[in-house]
C-alpha positions in Angstrom: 0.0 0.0 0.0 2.7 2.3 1.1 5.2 1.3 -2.5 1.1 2.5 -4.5 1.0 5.5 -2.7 4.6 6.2 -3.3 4.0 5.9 -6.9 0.8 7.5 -7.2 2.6 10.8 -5.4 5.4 10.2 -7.6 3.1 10.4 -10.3 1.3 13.3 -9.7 4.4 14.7 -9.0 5.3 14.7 -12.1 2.4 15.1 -14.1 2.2 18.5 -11.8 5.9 19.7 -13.2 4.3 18.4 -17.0 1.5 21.4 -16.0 3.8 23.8 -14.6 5.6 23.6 -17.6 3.0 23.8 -20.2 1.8 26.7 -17.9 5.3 28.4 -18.6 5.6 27.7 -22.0 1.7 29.3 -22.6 2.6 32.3 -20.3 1.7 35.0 -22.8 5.1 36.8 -23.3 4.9 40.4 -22.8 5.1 43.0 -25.5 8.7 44.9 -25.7 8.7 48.5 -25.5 9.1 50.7 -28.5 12.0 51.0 -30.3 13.6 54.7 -31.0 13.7 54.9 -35.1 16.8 54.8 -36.5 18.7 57.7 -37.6 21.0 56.4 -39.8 21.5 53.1 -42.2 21.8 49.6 -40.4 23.7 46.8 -40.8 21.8 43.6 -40.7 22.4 39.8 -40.4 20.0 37.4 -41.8 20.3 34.0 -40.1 18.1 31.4 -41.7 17.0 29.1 -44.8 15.5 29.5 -48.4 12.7 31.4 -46.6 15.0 34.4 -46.0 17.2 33.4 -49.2 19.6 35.4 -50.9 17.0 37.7 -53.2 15.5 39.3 -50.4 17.9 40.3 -47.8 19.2 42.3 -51.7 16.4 43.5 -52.4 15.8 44.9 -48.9 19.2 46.8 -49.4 17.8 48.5 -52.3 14.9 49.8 -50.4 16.8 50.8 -47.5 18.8 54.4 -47.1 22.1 54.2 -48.8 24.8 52.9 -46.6 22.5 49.6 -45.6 24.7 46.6 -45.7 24.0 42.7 -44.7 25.5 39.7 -44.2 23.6 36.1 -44.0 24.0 32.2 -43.0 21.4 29.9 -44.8 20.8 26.6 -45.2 18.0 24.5 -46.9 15.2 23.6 -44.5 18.0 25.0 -41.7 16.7 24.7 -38.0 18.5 27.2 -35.0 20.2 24.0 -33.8 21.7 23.1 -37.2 23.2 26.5 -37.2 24.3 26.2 -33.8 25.7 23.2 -33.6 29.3 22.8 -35.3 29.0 19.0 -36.4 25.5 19.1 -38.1 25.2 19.3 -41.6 23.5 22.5 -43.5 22.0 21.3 -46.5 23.1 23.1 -49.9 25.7 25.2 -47.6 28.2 25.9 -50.6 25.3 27.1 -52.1 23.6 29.1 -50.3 26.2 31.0 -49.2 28.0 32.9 -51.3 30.8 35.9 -50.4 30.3 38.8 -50.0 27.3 37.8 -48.7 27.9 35.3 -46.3 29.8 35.6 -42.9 30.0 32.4 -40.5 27.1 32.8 -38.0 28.1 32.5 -34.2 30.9 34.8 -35.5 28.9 37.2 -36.7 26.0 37.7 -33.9 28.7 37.1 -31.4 30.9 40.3 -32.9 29.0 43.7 -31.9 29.4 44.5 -35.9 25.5 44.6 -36.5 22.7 47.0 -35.8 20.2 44.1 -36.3 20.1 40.8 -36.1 17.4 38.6 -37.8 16.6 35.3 -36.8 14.1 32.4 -38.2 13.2 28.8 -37.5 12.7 26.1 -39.8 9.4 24.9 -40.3 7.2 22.6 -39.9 7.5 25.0 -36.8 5.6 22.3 -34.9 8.5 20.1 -35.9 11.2 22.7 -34.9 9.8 22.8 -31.3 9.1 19.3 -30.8 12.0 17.5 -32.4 14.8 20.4 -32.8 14.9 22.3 -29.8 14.4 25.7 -31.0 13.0 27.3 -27.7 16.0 26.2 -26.6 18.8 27.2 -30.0 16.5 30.5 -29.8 17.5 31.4 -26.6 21.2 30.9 -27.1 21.4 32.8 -30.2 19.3 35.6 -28.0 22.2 35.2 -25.5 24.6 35.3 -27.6 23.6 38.6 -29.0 23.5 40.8 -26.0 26.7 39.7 -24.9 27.9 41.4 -28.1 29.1 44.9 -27.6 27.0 46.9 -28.6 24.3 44.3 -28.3 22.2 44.4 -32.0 18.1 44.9 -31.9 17.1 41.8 -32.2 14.4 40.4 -34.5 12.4 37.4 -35.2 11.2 36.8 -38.7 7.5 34.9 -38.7 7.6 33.0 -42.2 4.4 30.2 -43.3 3.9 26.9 -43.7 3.0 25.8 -47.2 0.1 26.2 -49.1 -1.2 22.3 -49.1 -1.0 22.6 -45.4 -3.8 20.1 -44.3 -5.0 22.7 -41.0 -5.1 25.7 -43.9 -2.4 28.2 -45.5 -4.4 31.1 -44.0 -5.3 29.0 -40.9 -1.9 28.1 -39.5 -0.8 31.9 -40.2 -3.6 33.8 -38.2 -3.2 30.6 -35.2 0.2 30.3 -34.7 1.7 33.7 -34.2 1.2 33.7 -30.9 1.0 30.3 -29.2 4.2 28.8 -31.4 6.2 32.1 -32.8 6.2 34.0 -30.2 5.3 31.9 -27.0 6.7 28.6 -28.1 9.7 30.0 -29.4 10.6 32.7 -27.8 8.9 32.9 -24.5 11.7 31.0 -23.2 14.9 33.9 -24.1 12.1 36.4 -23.6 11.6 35.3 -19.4 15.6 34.2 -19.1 16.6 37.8 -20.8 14.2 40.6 -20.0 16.6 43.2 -21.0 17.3 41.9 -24.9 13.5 41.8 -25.8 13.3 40.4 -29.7 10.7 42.2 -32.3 8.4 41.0 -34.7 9.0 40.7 -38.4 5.6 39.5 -39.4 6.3 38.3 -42.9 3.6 36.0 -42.6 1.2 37.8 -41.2 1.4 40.8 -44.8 1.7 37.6 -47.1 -1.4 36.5 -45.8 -3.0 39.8 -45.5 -1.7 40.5 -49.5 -2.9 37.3 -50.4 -6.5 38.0 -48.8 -6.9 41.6 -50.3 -6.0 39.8 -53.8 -8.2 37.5 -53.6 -11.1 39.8 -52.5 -9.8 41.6 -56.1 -8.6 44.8 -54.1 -4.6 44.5 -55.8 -5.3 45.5 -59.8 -3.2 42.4 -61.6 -2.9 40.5 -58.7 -5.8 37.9 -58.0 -4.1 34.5 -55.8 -1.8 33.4 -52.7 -0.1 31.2 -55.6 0.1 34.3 -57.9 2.6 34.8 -55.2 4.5 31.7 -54.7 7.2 30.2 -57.3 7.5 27.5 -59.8 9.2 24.4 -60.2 11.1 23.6 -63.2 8.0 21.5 -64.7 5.7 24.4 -64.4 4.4 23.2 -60.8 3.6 25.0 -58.0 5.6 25.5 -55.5 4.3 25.3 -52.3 6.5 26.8 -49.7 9.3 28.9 -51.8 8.0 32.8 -52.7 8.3 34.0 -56.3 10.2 37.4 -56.6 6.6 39.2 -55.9 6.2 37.5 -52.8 10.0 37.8 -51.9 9.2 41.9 -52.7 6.4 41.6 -50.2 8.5 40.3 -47.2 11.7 42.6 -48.1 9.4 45.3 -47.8 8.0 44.3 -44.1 11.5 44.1 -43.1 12.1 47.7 -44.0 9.2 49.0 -42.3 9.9 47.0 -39.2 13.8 47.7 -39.2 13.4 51.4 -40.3 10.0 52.0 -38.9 9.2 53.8 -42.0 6.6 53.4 -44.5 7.5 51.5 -47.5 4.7 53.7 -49.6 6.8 55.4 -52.6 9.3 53.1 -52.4 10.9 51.6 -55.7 9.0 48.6 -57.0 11.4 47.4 -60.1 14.3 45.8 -58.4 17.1 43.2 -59.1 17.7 39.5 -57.5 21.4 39.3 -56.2 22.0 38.1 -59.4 22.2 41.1 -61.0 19.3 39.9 -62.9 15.4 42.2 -63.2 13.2 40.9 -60.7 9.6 40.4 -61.9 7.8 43.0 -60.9 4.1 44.5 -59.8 2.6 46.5 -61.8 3.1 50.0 -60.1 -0.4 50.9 -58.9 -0.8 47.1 -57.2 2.9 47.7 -55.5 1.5 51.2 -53.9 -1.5 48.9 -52.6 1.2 46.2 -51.6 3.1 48.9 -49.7 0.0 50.1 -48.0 -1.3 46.7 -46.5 2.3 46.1 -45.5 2.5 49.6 -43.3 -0.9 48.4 -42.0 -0.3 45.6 -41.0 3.2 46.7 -39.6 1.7 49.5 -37.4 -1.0 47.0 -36.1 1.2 44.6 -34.4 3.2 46.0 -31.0 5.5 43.6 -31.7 7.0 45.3 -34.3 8.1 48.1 -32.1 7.2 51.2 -34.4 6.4 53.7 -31.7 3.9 56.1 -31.7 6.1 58.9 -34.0 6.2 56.0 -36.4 2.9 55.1 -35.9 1.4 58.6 -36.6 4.2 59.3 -39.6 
């Protein structure tokens, strides 16, 4: 009776710390404060996969002030943990990575040489936080950052799942911001470092928001989500990667989050890194594009616009 009772306290025990730590990992993570507008051009580093790609980070630095300059790590399908971790593979690496792009990663977040630094996690995000750790890679690429000096702002960059997902594109987008991006995946840095709070790059959140007013017919020319999305070499669609319209879309969210400026008037004819023309919106659908973007930019806290932004 005495060995049951042991086991049925033991038990409960530990289905109690199985509570408390759901109860932690659901603690809604508080909004960081505002972030004074830059006065001058950043430099950035992307860290990442073919989500964050070498197109857009380039064509963010033609719609940034003149003096914006980046450096990146990729991979293909590249989790926090495969960039973390010395002995695991990154998939197309020679690639993906190309001078004078690319700059090795715990190098560069580690160096103070960065006004920003960017991060994303692989998805199936699901799969990232169940299988790959990334609460816990998160949080030491968070700590690694502020104990850079100067410490960069840091960012997190909210990419989609794919268009065949079987819960729903649009579905997964509007659910998971908060309960996996940002208490999932960051909540855990966000408790451990109150004083490096990370901002929101909602690059999801304007896709699906582009995607929604196109398909209500409010962006002239542009009528899909897959008008958005690229092809494969047979002419199929591709269900995760952006085409250069959709890659346009997300460069311009990081602008307006990273400059806290609105991206209205800017260029909309750009070039992939490359060298080669980007396809390009026609130019009364781009000043719609830019538009839902600044919306949608001002109406999450997370992005840190303050209210001289706001009201700009």
């Amino acid at each position: 009776m005495m060995a049951r009772r042991g086991f049925i306290a033991l038990s409960a025990a530990v289905a109690a710390l199985g509570l408390a730590g759901f109860a932690t990992r659901s603690r809604p993570v508080p909004v960081p404060p505002p972030l004074p507008k830059p006065e001058a051009p950043l430099t950035v580093f992307h860290l990442g996969h073919s989500l964050v790609g070498a197109d857009m980070p380039y064509m963010l630095a033609q719609l940034a002030p003149d003096g914006h300059g980046y450096n990146s790590q990729l991979g293909s399908g590249t989790s926090l943990r495969g960039h973390w971790e010395p002995d695991e593979p990154i998939l197309d690496f020679e690639t993906a990575n190309q001078a004078p792009a690319f700059r090795d990663a715990r190098e560069a977040v580690a160096s103070g040489d960065y006004d920003a630094v960017v991060l994303t996690e692989m998805v199936e995000l699901r799969d990232a936080l169940k299988y790959f750790d990334a609460a816990k890679y998160f949080e030491k690429w968070v700590e690694l950052a502020s104990n850079a000096s100067p410490a960069p702002r840091l960012f997190l960059y909210e990419t989609w799942h794919k268009l065949d997902d079987p819960d729903g594109w649009l579905e997964r987008i509007d659910g998971d911001l908060e309960r996996l991006w940002v208490r999932e995946l960051t909540g855990r840095a966000s408790r451990r470092h109150p004083d490096q709070p990370v901002y929101l790059i909602p690059g999801g959140q304007v896709l699906a928001a582009v995607a929604r007013a196109a398909e209500n017919g409010n962006i002239p020319g542009l009528d899909s989500r897959e008008a958005l999305f690229a092809r494969t070499p047979d002419g199929a669609l591709d269900a995760i990667h952006i085409n250069d319209l959709g890659t346009y879309i997300v460069a311009l969210t990081h602008f307006a989050v990273l400059y806290q400026r609105s991206p209205e008037g800017l260029p909309h004819q750009l070039t992939r890194a490359d060298g080669t023309p980007a396809q390009a919106l026609p130019a009364d659908a781009a000043r719609r594009v830019q538009q839902i973007v600044w919306q949608m930019v001002t109406a999450l806290p997370r992005t840190g616009l303050g209210a001289e932004a706001r009201d700009a």
